[in-house]
C-alpha positions in Angstrom: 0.0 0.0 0.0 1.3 3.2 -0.9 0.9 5.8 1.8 0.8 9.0 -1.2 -1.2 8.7 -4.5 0.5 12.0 -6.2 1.7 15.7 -5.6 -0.9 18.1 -5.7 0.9 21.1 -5.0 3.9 22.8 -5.7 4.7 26.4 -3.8 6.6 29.2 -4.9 6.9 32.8 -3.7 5.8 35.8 -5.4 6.1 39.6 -4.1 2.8 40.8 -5.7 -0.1 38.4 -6.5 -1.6 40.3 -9.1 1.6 40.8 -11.0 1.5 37.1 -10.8 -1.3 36.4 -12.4 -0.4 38.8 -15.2 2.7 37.1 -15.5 1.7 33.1 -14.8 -1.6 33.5 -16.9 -1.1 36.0 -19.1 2.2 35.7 -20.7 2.9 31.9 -20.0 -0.6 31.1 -20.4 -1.6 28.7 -17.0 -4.9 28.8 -15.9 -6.5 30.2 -12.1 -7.3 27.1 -10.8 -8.6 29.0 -7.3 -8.4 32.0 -6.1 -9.9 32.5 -2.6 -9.5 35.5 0.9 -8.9 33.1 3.5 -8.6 36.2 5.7 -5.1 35.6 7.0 -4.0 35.2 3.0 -5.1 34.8 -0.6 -5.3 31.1 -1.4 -3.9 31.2 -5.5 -3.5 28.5 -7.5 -2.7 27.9 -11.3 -2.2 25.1 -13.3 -1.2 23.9 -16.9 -4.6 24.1 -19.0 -6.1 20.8 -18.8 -4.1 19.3 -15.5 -5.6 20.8 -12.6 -4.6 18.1 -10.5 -1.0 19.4 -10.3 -1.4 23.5 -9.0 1.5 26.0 -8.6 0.6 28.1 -5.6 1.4 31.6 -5.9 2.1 32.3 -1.9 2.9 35.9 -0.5 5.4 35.6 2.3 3.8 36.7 4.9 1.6 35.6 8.3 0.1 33.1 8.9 3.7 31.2 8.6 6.0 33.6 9.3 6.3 36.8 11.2 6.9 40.7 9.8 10.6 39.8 10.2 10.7 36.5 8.3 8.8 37.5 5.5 10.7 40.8 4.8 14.1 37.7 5.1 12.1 36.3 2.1 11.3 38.7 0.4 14.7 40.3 0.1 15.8 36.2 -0.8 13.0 35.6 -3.8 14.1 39.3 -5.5 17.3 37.7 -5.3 16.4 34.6 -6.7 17.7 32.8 -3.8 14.6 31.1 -2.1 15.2 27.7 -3.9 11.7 28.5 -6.2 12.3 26.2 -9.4 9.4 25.6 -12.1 10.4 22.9 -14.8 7.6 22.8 -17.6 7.8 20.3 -20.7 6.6 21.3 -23.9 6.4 19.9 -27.5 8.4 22.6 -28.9 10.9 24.0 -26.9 12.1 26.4 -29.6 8.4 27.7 -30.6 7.5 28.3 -27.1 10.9 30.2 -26.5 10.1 32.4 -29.7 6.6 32.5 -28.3 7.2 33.9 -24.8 9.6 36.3 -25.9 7.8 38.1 -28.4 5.3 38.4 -25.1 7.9 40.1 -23.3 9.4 37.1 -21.3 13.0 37.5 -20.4 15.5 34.2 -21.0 18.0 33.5 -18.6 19.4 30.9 -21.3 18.5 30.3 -24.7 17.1 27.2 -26.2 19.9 24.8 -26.3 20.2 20.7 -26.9 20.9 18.5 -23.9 21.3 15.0 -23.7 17.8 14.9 -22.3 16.5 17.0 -24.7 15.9 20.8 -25.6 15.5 23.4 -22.6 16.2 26.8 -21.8 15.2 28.8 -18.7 14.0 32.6 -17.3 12.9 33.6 -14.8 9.6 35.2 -13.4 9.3 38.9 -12.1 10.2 37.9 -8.8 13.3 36.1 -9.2 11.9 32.3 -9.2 14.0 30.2 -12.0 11.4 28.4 -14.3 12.6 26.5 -16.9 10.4 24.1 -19.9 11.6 21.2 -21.2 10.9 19.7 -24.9 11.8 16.2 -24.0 14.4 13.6 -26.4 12.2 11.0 -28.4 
């Protein structure tokens, strides 16, 4: 018996939730999968069209799970792109989506370039997270 059945949901920090969305569905083109006040936060989710059983979750750091002085830590670490946030996408067409993304204003870290696992580059979001997409070998 296994004691998991899958991952459900991957967490990264952003500074500004809104900007998020702009970013996450607008340029890359994910999907709000939720988007509810809990009060103490803003519950934000998005996911690859079509597979809304795996969600990103777009967290502001911030209470409840960390004081004033912990989340300012984390802030000043995501703007640096030192919190550890890492997206990996796959995609059919790594060099497409690449020419895709940047004529919408996204800006590369490293160009498309051949690996022996297959074709990848990588940017990163406003905030400093490092996302990269994948177009898998055959």
């Amino acid at each position: 018996m296994r004691m998991f059945n899958a991952i459900t949901h991957s967490q990264i920090y952003v500074l500004d939730q809104d900007e998020a969305l702009d970013f996450y569905v607008g340029k890359l083109g994910l999907e709000v999968n939720s988007d509810i006040d809990l009060g103490v936060m803003r519950w934000l989710t998005v996911n690859v069209p079509g597979c809304p059983e795996r969600q990103i979750l777009l967290e502001k750091p911030g209470g409840p799970m960390m004081s004033e002085e912990t989340a300012q830590q984390v802030r000043e670490l995501v703007t640096k792109g030192a919190t550890g946030g890492t997206l990996i996408f796959s995609t059919d067409d790594c060099r497409k989506t690449y020419e895709t993304l940047l004529a919408r204003g996204v800006e590369f870290t490293e160009e498309p370039t051949d690996r022996p696992y297959g074709i990848d580059c990588a940017f990163r979001d406003p905030f400093g997270n490092h996302i990269r997409f994948t177009q898998p070998k055959a």
